[in-house]
C-alpha positions as CSV (number, residue, x, y, z in Angstrom):
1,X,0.0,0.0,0.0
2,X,3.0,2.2,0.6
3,X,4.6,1.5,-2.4
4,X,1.2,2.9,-4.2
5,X,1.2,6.2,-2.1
6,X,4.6,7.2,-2.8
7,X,4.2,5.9,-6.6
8,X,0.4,8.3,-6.9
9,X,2.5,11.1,-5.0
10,X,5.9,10.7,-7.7
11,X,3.4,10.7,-10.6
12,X,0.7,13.9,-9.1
13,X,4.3,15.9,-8.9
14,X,5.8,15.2,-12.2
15,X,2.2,16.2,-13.3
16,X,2.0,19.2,-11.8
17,X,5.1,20.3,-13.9
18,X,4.9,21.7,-17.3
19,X,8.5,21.0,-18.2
20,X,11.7,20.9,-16.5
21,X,15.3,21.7,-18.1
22,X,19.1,21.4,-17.2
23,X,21.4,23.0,-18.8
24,X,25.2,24.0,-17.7
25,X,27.5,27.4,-18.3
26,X,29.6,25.6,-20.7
27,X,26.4,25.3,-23.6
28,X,26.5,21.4,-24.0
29,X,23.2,19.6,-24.5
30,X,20.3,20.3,-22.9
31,X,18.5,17.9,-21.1
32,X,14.4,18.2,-21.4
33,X,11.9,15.9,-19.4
34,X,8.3,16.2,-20.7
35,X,6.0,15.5,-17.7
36,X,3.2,14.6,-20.0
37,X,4.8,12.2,-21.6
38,X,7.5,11.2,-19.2
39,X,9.9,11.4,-22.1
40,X,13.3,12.7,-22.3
41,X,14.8,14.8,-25.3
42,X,18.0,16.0,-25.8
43,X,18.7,18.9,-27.4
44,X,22.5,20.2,-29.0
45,X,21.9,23.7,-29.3
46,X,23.4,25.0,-33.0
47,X,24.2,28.4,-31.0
48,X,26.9,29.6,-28.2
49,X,26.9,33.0,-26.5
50,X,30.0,34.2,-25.6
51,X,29.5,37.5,-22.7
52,X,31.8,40.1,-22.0
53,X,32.3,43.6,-20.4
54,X,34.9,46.3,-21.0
55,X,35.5,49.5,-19.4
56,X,35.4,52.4,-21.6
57,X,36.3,55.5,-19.0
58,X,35.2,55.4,-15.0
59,X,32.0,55.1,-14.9
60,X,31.2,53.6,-18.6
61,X,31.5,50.2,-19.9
62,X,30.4,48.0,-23.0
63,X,28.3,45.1,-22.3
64,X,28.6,42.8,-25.5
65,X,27.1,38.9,-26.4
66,X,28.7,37.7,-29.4
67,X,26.3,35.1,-30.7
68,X,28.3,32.1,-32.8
69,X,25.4,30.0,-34.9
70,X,26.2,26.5,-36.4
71,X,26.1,26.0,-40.1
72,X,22.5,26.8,-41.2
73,X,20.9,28.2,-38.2
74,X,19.6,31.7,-37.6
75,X,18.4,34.6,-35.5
76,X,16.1,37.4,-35.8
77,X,17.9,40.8,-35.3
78,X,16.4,42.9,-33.0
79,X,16.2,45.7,-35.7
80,X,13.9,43.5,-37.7
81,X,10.7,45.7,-38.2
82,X,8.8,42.4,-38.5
83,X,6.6,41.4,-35.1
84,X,6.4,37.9,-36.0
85,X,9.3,36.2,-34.8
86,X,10.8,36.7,-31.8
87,X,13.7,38.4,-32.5
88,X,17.2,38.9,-30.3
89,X,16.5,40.6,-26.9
90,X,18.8,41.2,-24.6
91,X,16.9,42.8,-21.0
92,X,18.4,44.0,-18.3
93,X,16.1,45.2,-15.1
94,X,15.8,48.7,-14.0
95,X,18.2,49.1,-10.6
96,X,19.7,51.5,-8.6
97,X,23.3,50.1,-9.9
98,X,23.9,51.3,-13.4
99,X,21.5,52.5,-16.5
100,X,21.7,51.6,-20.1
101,X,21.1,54.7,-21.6
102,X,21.5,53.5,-25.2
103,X,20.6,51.3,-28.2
104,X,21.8,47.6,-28.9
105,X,24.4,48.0,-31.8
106,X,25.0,45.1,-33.7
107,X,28.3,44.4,-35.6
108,X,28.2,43.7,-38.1
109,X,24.8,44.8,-39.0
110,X,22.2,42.7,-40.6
111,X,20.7,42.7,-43.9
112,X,17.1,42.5,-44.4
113,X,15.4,39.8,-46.5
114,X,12.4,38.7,-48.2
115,X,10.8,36.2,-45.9
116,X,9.0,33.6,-47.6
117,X,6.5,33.3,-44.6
118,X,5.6,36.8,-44.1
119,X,6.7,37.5,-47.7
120,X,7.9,40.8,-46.2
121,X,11.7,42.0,-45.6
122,X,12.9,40.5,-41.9
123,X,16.6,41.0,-40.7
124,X,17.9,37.6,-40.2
125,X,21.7,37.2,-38.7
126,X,23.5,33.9,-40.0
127,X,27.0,34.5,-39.1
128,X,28.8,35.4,-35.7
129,X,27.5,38.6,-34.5
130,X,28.2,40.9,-31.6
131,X,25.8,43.4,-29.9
132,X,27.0,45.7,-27.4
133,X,25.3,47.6,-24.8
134,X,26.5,50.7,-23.1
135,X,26.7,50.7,-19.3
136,X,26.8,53.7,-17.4
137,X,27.6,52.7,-13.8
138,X,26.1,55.0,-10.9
139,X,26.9,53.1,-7.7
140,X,30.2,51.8,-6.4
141,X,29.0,49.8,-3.8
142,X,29.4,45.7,-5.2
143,X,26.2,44.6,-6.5
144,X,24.9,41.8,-8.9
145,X,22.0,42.3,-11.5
146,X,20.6,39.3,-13.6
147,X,19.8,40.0,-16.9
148,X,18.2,37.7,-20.0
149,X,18.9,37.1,-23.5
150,X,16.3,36.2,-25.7
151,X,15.6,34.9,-29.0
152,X,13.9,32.2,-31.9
153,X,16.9,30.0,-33.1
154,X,15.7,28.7,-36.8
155,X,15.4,27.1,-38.9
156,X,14.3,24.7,-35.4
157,X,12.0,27.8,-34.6
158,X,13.0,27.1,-30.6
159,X,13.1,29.8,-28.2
160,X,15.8,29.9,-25.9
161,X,16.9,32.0,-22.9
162,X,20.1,32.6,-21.8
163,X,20.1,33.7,-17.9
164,X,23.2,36.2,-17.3
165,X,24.7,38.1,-14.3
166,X,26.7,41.6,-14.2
167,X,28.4,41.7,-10.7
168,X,30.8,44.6,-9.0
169,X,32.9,42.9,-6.5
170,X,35.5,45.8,-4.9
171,X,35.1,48.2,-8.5
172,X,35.8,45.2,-10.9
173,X,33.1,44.4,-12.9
174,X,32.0,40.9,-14.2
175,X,29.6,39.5,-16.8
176,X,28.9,35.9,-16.1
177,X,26.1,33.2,-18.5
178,X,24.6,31.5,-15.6
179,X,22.3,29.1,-17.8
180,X,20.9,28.8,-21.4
181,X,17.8,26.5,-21.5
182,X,14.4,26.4,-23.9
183,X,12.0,29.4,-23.1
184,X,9.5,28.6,-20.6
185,X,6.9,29.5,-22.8
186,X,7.6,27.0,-25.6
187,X,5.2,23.7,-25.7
188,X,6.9,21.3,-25.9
């Protein structure tokens, strides 16, 4: 009878769960169990994000995610006009630590195209592309900030997240990817 309970209980709290992913800093496969199904798929993103942060003058810096796609595979640029797809976002919260008083640049910039969906021009990015984000610290105290990258890798049409920190421990500022896993919203 025990055995039933604690099988009943597993089963109501896998249930209860839409999706659950693991994923590690260094962008290997990701790991997704389906609790509808109880099935396991495993994913090898085509995509790394590499994350840095350089200081320009005291109080300014450059915040930049170089995105490296495999062979075939594509993003949306954020200066896509198009509301369709989901294109790049990278979000940082408001907070008492430092502003981003500027636009994303993207080097080196896309070109638009006629998408055969839409059949209207969208910006697609197929190569290794940086975007950079200025930074204009206005605290000195250390803090840390989590921030989130988003975007539609295609031709898969998967949305991904990428979960990042920027951190100031004693005036040295840090950029680190904490996670990159399939956007909560997706179904699987």
């Amino acid at each position: 009878m025990n055995k039933i309970l604690v099988f009943v209980f597993l089963l109501v709290s896998l249930g209860s769960l839409t999706a659950y992913q693991l994923s590690n800093n260094n962008n290997e496969n990701l790991t997704i169990i389906d609790s509808k199904t109880l099935s396991i798929t495993t994913i090898d993103p085509s995509f790394d994000i590499q994350l840095q942060i350089d200081q320009i003058d005291e109080d300014d810096y450059n915040l930049s995610a170089t995105v490296k796609l495999d062979k075939g595979s594509y993003i949306i640029s954020p200066y896509s006009t198009d509301s369709f797809y989901l294109a790049f976002m990278l979000s940082i919260p408001e907070n008492n630590y430092f502003t981003t008083n500027s636009m994303l640049l993207e080097f080196p910039t896309s070109i638009p195209e006629i998408d055969p969906i839409l059949n209207k021009p969208v910006r697609c990015v197929r190569k290794t592309t940086t975007y950079k984000q200025k930074i204009k610290v206005s605290e000195k105290d250390d803090f840390e900030v989590t921030g989130l990258i988003e975007f539609l890798l295609e031709p898969s049409c998967v949305p991904y997240d990428v979960e990042f920190t920027i951190s100031n421990r004693s005036g040295k500022m840090e950029v680190k990817k904490m996670k990159t896993f399939i956007s909560k919203e997706y179904k699987l």
